[in-house]
N, CA, C and O atoms as a GROMACS GRO file, in nm:
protein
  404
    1UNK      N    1   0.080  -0.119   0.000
    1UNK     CA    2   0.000   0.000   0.000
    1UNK      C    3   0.085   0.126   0.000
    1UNK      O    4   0.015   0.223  -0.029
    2UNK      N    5   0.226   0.162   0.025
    2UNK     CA    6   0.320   0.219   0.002
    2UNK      C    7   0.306   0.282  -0.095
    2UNK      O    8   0.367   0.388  -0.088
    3UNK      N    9   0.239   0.264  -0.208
    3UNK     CA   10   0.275   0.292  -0.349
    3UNK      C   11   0.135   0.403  -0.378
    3UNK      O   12   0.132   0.471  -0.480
    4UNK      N   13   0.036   0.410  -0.286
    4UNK     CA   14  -0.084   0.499  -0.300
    4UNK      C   15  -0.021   0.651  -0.306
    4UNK      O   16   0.055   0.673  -0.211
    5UNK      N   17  -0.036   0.743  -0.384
    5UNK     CA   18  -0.028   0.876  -0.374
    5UNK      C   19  -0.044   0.921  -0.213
    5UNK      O   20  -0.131   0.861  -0.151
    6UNK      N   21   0.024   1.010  -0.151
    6UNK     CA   22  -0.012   1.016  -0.042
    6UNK      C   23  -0.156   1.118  -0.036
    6UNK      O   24  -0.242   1.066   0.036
    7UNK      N   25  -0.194   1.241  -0.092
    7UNK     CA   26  -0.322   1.240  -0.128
    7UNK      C   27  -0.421   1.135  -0.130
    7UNK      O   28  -0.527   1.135  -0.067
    8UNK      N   29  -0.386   1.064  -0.192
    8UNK     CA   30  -0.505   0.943  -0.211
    8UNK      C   31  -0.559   0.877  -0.111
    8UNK      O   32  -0.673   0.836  -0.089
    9UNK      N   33  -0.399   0.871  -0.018
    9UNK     CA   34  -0.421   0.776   0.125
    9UNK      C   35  -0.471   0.873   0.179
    9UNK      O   36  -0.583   0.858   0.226
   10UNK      N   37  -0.416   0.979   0.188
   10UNK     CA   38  -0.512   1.097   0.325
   10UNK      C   39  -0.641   1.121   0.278
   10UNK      O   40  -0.700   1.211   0.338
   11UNK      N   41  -0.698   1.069   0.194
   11UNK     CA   42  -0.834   1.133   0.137
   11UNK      C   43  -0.910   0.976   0.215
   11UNK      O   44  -1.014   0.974   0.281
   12UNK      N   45  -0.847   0.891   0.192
   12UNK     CA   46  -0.936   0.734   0.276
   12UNK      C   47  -0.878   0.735   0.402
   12UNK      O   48  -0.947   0.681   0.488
   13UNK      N   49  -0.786   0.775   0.435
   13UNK     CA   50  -0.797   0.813   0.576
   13UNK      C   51  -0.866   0.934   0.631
   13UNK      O   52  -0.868   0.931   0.754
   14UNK      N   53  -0.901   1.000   0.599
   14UNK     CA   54  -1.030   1.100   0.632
   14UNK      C   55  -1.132   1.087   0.616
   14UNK      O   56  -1.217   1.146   0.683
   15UNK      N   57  -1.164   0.991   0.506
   15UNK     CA   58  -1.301   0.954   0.460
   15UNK      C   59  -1.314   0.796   0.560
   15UNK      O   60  -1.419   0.747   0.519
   16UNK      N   61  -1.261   0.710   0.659
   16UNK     CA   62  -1.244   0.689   0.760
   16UNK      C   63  -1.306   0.694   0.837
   16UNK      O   64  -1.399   0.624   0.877
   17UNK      N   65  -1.238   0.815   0.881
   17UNK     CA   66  -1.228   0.932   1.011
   17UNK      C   67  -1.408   0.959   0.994
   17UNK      O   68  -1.495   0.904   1.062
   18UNK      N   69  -1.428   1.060   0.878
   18UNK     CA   70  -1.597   1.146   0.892
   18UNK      C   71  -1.683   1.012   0.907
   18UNK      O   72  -1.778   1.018   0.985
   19UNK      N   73  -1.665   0.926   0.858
   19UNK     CA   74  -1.768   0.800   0.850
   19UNK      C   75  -1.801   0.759   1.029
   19UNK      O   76  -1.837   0.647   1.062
   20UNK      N   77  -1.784   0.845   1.105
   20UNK     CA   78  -1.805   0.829   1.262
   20UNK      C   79  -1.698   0.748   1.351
   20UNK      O   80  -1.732   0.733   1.468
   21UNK      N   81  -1.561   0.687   1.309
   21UNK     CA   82  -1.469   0.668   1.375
   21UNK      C   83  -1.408   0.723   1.457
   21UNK      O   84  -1.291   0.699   1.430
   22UNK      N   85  -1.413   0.787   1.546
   22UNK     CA   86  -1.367   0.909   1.613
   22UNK      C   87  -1.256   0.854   1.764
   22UNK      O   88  -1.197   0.937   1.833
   23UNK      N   89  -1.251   0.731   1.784
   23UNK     CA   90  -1.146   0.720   1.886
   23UNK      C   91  -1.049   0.656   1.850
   23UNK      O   92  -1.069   0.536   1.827
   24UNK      N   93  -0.924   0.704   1.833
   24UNK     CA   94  -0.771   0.675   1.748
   24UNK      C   95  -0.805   0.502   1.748
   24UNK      O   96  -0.817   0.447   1.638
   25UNK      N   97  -0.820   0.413   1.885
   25UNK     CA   98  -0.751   0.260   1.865
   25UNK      C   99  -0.903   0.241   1.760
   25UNK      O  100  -0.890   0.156   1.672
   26UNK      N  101  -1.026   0.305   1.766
   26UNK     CA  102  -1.097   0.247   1.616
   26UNK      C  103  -1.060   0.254   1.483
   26UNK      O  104  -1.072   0.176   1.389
   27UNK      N  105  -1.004   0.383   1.498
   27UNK     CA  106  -0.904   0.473   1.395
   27UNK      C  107  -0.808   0.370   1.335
   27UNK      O  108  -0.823   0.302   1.234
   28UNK      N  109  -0.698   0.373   1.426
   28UNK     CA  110  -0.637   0.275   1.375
   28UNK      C  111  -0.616   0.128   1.316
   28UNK      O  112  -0.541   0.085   1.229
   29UNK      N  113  -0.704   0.073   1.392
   29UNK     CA  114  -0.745  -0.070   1.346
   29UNK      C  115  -0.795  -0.081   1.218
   29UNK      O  116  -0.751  -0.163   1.138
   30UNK      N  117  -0.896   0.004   1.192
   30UNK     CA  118  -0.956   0.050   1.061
   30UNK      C  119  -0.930   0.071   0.984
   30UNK      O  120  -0.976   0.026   0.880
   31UNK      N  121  -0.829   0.164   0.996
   31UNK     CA  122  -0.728   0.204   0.868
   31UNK      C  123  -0.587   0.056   0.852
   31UNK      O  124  -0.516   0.029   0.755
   32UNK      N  125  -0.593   0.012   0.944
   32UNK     CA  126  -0.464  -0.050   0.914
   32UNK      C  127  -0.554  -0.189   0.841
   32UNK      O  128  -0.509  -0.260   0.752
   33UNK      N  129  -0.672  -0.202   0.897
   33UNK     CA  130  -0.787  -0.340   0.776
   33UNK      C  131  -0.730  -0.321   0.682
   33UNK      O  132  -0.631  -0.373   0.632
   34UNK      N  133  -0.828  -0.204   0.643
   34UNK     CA  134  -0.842  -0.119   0.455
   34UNK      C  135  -0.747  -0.116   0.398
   34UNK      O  136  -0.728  -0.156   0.283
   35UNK      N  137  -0.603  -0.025   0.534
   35UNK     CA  138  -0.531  -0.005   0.386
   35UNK      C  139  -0.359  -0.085   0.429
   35UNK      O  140  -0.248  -0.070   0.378
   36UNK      N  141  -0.395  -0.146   0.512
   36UNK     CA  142  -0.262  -0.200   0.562
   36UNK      C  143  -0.144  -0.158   0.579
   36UNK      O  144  -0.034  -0.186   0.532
   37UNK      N  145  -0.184  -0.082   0.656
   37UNK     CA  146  -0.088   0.048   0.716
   37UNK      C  147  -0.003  -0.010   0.846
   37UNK      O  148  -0.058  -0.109   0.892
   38UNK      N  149   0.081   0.016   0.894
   38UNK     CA  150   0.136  -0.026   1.039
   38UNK      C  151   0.101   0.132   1.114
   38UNK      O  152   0.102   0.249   1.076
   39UNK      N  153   0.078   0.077   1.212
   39UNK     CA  154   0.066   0.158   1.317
   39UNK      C  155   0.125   0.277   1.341
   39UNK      O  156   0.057   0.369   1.386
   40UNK      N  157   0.257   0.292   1.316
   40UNK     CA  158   0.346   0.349   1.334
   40UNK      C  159   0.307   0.453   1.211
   40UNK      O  160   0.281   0.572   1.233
   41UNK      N  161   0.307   0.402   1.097
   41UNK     CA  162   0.272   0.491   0.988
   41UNK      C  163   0.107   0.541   1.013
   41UNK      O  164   0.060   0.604   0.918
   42UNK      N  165   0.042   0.526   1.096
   42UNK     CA  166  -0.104   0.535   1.073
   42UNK      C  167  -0.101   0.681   1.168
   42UNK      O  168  -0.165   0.778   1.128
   43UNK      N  169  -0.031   0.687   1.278
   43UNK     CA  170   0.011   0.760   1.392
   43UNK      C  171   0.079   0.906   1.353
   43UNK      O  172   0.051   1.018   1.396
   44UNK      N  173   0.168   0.870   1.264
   44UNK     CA  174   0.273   0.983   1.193
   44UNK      C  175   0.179   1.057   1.088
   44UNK      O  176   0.202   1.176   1.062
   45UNK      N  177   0.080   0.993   1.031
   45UNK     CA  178   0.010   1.043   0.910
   45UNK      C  179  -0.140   1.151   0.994
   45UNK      O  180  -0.192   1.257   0.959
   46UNK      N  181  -0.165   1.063   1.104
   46UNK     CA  182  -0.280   1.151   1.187
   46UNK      C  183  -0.187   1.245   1.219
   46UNK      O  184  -0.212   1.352   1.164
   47UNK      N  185  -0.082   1.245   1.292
   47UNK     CA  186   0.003   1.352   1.376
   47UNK      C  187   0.003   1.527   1.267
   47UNK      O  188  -0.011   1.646   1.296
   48UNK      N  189   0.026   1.450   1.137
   48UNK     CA  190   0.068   1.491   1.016
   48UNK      C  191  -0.051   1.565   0.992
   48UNK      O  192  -0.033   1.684   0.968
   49UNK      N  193  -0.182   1.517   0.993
   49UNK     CA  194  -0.304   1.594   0.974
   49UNK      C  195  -0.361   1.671   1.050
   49UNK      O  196  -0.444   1.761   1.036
   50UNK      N  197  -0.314   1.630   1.125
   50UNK     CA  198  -0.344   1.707   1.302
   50UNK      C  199  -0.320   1.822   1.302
   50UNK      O  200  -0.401   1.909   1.331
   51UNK      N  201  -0.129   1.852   1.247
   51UNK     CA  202  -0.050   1.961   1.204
   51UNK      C  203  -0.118   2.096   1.102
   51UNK      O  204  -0.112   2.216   1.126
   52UNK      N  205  -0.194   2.011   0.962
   52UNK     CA  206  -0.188   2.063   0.892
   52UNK      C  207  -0.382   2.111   0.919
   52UNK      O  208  -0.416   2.205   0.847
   53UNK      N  209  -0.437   2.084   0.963
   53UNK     CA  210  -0.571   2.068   0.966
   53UNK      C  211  -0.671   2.076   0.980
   53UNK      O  212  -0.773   2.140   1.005
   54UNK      N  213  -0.607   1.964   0.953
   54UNK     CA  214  -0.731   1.861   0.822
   54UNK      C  215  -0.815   1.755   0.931
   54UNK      O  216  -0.912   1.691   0.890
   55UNK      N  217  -0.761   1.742   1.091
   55UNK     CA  218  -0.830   1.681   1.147
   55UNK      C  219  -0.821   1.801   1.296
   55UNK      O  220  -0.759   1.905   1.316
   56UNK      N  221  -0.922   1.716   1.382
   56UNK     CA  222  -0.903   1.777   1.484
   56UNK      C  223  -0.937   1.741   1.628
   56UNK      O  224  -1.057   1.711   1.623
   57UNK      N  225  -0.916   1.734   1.694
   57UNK     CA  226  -0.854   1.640   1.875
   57UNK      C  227  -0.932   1.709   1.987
   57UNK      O  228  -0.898   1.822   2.022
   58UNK      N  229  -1.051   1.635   2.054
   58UNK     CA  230  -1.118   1.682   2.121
   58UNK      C  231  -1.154   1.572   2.182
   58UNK      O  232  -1.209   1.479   2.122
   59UNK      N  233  -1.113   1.570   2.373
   59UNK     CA  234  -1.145   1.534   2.462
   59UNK      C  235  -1.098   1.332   2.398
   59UNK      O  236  -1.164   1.228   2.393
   60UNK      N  237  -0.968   1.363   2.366
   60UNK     CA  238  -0.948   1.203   2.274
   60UNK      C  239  -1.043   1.176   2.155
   60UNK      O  240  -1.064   1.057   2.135
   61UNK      N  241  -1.106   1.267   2.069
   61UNK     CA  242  -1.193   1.202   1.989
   61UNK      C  243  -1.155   1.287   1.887
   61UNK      O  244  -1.154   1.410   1.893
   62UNK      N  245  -1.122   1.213   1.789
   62UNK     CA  246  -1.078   1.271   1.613
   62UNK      C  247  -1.207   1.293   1.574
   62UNK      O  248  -1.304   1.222   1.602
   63UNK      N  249  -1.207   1.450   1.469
   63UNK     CA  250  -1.299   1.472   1.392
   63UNK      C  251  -1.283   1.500   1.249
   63UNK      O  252  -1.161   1.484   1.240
   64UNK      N  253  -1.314   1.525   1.154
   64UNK     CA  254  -1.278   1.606   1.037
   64UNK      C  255  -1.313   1.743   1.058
   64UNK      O  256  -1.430   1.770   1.084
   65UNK      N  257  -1.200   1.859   1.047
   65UNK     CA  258  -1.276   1.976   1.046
   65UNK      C  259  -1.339   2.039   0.927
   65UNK      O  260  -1.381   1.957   0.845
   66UNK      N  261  -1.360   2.182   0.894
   66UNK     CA  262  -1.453   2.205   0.795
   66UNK      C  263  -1.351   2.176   0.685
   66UNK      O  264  -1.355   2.096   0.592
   67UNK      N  265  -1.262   2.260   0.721
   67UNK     CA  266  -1.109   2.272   0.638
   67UNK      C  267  -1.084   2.113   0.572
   67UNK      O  268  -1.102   2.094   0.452
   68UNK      N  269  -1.046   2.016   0.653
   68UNK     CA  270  -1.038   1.879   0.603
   68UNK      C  271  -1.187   1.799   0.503
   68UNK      O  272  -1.186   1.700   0.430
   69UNK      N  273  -1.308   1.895   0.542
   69UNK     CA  274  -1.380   1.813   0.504
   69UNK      C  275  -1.394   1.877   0.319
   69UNK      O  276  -1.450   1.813   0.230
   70UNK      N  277  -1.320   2.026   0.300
   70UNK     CA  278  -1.348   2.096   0.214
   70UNK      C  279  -1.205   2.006   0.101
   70UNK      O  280  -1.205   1.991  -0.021
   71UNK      N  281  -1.140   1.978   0.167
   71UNK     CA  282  -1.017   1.934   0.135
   71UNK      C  283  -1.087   1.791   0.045
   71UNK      O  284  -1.064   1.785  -0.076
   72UNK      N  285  -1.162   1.692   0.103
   72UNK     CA  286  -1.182   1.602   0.129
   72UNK      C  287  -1.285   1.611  -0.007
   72UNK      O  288  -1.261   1.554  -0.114
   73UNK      N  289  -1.386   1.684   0.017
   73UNK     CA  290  -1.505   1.686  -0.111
   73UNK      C  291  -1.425   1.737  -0.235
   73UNK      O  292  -1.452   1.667  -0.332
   74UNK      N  293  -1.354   1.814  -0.256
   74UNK     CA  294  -1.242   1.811  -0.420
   74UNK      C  295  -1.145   1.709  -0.435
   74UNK      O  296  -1.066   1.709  -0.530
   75UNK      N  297  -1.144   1.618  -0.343
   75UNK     CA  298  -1.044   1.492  -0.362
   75UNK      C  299  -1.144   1.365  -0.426
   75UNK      O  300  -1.101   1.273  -0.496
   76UNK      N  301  -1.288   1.384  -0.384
   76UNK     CA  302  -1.378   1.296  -0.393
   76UNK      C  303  -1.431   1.274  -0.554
   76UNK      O  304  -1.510   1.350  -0.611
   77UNK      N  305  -1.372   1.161  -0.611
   77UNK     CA  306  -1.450   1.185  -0.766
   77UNK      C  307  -1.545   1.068  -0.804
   77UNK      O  308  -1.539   0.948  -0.780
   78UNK      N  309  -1.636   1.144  -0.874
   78UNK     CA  310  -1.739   1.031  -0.892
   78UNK      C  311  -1.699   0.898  -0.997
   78UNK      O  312  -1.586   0.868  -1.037
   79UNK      N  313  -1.811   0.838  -1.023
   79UNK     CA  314  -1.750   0.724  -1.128
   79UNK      C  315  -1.733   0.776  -1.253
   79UNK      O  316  -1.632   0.738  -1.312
   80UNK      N  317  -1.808   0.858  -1.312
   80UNK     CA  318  -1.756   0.942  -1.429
   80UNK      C  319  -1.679   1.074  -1.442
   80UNK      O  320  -1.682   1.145  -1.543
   81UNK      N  321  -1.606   1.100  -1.326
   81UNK     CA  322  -1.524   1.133  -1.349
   81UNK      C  323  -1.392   1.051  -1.359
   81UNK      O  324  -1.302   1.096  -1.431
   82UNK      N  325  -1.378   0.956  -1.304
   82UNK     CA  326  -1.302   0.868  -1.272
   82UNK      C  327  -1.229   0.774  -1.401
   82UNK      O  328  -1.112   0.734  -1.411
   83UNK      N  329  -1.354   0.754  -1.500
   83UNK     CA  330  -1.420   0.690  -1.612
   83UNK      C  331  -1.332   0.765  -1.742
   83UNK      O  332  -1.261   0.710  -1.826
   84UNK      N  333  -1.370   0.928  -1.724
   84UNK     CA  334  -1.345   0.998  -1.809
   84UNK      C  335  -1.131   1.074  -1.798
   84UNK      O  336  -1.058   1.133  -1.878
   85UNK      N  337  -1.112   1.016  -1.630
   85UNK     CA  338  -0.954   1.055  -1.666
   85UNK      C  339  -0.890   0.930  -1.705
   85UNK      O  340  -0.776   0.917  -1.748
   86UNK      N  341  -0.994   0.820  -1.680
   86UNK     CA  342  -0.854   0.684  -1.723
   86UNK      C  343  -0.806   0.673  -1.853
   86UNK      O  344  -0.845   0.733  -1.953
   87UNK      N  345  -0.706   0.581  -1.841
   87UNK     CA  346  -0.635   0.544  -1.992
   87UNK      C  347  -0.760   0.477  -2.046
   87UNK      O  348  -0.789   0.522  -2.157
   88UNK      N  349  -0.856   0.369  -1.995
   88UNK     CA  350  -0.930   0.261  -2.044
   88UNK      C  351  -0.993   0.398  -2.143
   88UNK      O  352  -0.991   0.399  -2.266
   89UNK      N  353  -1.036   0.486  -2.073
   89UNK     CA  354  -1.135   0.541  -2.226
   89UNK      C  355  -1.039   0.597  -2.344
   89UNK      O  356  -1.104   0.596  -2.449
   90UNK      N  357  -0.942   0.633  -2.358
   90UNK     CA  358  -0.841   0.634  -2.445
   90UNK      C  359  -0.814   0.490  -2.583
   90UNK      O  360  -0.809   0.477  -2.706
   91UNK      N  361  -0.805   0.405  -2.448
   91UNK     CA  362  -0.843   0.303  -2.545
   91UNK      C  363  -0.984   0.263  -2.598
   91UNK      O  364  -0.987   0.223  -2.714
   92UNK      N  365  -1.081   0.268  -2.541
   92UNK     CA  366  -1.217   0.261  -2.606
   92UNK      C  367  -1.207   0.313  -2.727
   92UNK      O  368  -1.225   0.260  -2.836
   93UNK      N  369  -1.168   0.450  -2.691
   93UNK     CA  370  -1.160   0.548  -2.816
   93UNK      C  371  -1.122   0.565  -2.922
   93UNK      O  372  -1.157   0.652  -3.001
   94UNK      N  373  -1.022   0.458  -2.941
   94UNK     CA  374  -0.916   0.412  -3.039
   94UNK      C  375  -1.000   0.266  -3.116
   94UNK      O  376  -0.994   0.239  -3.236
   95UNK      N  377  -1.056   0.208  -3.038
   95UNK     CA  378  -1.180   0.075  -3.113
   95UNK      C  379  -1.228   0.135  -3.207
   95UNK      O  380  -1.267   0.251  -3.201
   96UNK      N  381  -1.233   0.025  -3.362
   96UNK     CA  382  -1.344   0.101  -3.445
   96UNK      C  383  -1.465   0.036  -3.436
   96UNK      O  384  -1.490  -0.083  -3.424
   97UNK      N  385  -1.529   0.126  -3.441
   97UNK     CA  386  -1.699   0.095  -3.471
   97UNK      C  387  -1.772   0.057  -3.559
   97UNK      O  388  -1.766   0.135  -3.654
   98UNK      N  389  -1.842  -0.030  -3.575
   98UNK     CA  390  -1.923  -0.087  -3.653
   98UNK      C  391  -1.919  -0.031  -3.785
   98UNK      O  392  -1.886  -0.107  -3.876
   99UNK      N  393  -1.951   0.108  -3.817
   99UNK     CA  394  -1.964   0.132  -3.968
   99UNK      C  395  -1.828   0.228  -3.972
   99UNK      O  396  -1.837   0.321  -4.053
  100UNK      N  397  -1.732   0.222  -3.914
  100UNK     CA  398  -1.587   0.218  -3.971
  100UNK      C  399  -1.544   0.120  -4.023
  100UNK      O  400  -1.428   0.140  -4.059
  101UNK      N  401  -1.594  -0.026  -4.057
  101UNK     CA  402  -1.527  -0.139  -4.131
  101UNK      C  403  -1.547  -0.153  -4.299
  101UNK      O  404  -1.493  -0.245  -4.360
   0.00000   0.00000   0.00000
């Protein structure tokens, strides 16, 4: 899982987080399921959001703030958008069609 954009990972680790996870050892367990993270890296990356943030620490309980959640909805793409940046439609696009033969 190393190999995820780190964007990518902080966007499912926040999207996580808002889904009502809010006490780190749920936090963590959770994230380390999904994305098979070690601990250690799961810890440094909250610390990391904590810093910048995108999350926020109340009475032991993680939240997303507005900031993270604003962060979070332009990271979020639907299936056609998703559809429309891949290579696969590039290649579709290149297939000929029926009355090109």
């Amino acid at each position: 899982m190393s190999q995820i954009p780190m964007d990518i990972r902080k966007a499912r680790i926040l999207g996580i987080i808002a889904r009502d996870f809010t006490v780190k050892k749920d936090i963590q367990l959770t994230v380390k399921e999904r994305l098979g993270l070690s601990y250690s890296t799961i810890q440094r990356l909250m610390k990391q959001y904590l810093a910048d943030g995108s999350l926020d620490l109340k009475a032991r309980h993680y939240s997303v703030t507005t900031e993270g959640q604003i962060w979070l909805s332009k990271r979020q793409k639907t299936p056609e958008m998703l559809f429309r940046d891949s290579k696969l439609r590039d290649i579709i696009d290149k297939l000929p069609t029926p009355h090109q033969d």
